[in-house]
C-alpha positions, 0 to 999 in steps of 0.5 A: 201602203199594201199589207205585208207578212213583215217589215223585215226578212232577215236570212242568217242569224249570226253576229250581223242578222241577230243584231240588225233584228233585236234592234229593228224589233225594237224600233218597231218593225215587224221583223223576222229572223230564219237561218236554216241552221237548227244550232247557232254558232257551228262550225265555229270558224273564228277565234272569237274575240271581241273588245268590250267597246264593241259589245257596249256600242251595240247595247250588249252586256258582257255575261258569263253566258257567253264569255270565255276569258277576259283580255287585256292587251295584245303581243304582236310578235316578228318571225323570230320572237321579237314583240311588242306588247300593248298591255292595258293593265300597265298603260291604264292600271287605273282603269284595266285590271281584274281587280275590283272597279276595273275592266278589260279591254276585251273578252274571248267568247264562246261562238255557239253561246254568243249566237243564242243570246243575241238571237234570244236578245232579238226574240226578247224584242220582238223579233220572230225566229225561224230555225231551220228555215232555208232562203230559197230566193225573191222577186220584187214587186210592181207595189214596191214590196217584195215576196221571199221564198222559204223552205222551213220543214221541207214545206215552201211558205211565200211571204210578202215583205219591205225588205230582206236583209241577207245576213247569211255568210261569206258568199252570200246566197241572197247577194246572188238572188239580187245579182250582187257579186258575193264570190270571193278570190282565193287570194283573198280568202284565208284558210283557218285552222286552230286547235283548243289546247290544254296545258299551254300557260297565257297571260291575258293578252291576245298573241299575234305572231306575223311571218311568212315562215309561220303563216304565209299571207295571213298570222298564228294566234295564241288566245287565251281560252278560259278555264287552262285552256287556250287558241293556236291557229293560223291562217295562210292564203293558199296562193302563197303555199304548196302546204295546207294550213294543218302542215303550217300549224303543225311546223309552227307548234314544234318548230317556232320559237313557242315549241316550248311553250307548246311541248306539254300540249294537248289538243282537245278540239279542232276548228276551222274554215275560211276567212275573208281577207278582202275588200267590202262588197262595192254593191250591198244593195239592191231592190228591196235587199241589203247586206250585212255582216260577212255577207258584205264582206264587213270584216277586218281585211287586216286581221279577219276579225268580223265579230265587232264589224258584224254587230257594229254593222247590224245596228247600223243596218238596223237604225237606217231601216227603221227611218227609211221604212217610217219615212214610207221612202222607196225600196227600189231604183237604187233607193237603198244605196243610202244604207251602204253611204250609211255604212261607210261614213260609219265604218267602211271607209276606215276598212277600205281603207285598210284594205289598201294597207294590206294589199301593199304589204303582200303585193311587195315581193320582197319576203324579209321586207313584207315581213317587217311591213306586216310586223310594224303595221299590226304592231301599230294596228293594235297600239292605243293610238291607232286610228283604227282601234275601233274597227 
């Protein structure tokens, strides 16, 4: 084949383009990583939450590097307080504890610590990283390869590649290079807020509270933080309020049925953004291009939870192109359309399906009706006999 700069062009190195490269570099491709951020993990958007499971299937080892605080269940609540708890120190003592020979079911990170080391991972591997390096566009070639462009220290460098993984967010910029539609409908897109607090007790469990009195659209969290401190946020579709998310998060500190658990709070951080409640992208392909991670839209349409769907999908992106690109198979006329049946088989059907889940919940009218739907849907979502523990 014609000589290239590198196998794999991956532009943003989150979750999904830090995973798809530690495990490209190590499978032997030429790989290289930009983002044009000079500070991984900022803004923090996201709580932060990730099950042990995902971080094992992925090769990662649980570390105080990136760590906050370990989980061990979840509380889903109704409107009015009532729960149901899904606690594995009590469903498996045997096997979940903080005793000595037991785990937890999951852990809350911190984002900017967790983006370094899986970037760090994926250069220990071999993997190039460029920061502060911005994606400008691509043009595939008549050789079946492809160059890219980018801008890194103001000055463009051109490199010839197989292929570009766009791994750089929710509407995705090198899905528009390719003519892929990355846009996202605002009845899709949940506006998030949450305040780092002190002074508010939790229990080693991730807190859900469901209702359209609290969070119109989407949920209030409570999460345990780590060293005393804690996660209260929400997240509310804006089509479904006259209220921004700070009024929303505001009414429900002081007037929900934790407004005593809260009273002695106090707010040392505030973060936010938006978050994807939406089906995946139809297309995550195109000539010498896929997508991964929230550039494909792989994140929870129930709970908005990307950072399992981000490294799952990574390595999944990761082993199809390492086969594909050793087979010498081609890179363009549809040929990476395999990526996304990959993927599917693999995890995006089960979100499609969740998908379909969610939209009936909040096309039914019915608020009281849609309330109780949504209660008993994440109640069951996170019981040890769901379906879709895993995604």
């Amino acid at each position: 084949m014609p000589p290239v700069d590198y196998d794999v062009v991956i532009i943003g190195a989150g979750p999904a383009g830090s995973t798809t490269a530690r495990f490209a570099a190590t499978a032997g491709l030429k790989v290289l990583l930009v983002d044009k951020r000079q500070e991984l993990g900022a803004p923090i958007q996201c709580s932060g939450a990730i099950s042990r499971h995902a971080l094992e299937q992925v090769g990662i080892t649980p570390d105080e590097e990136f760590i906050h605080e370990a989980i061990y269940g979840f509380a889903i609540y109704d409107e009015t307080g009532n729960r149901a708890v899904h606690d594995y120190r009590s469903l498996k003592p045997e096997e979940y504890g903080s005793e000595a020979g037991k785990r937890p079911l999951g852990y809350v990170v911190d984002r900017r610590r967790f983006d370094r080391y899986l970037m760090t991972q994926a250069e220990r591997a071999g993997a190039e990283v460029w920061l502060k390096t911005e994606g400008l566009g691509y043009t595939p070639q008549a050789d079946g390869l492809c160059t890219v462009r980018l801008l890194r220290y103001n000055q463009e460098i051109t490199l010839r590649t197989r292929v570009v993984v766009g791994a750089d967010g929710l509407q995705s910029q090198v899905g528009r290079w390719a003519g892929l539609q990355t846009h996202i409908k605002i009845t899709e897109l949940a506006g998030c807020l949450q305040f780092i607090v002190d002074g508010v007790e939790t229990e080693g469990l991730l807190e859900i509270v469901t209702g359209h009195e609290w969070a119109p659209g989407g949920y209030a969290w409570v999460f345990p933080k780590g060293h005393g401190y804690a996660e209260i946020g929400l997240g509310v579709i804006a089509t479904m309020t006259d209220q921004p998310a700070r009024w929303h998060l505001d009414k429900f500190m002081t007037q929900s049925f934790f407004r005593d658990r809260f009273a002695n709070s106090r707010i040392l951080e505030v973060q936010g953004g938006g978050v994807p409640l939406a089906a995946p992208l139809r297309t995550q392909f195109a000539d010498n291009l896929i997508l991964v991670g929230d550039a494909a839209r792989h994140v929870n349409p129930i709970t908005g939870g990307g950072l399992h769907t981000a490294v799952a999908g990574g390595k999944i992106a990761a082993d199809f192109l390492s086969g594909h690109l050793a087979d010498q198979l081609p890179l363009q006329a549809g040929a990476l359309e395999a990526y996304q049946r990959l993927w599917l088989s693999e995890l995006g059907d089960k979100m499609w399906k969740l998908y379909g889940i969610k939209t009936d919940i909040f096309h039914n009218m019915n608020i009281p009706e849609r309330n109780r739907q949504l209660y008993l849907t994440m109640a069951d979502y996170f019981s040890p006999t769901s379906e879709f523990k895993k995604i």
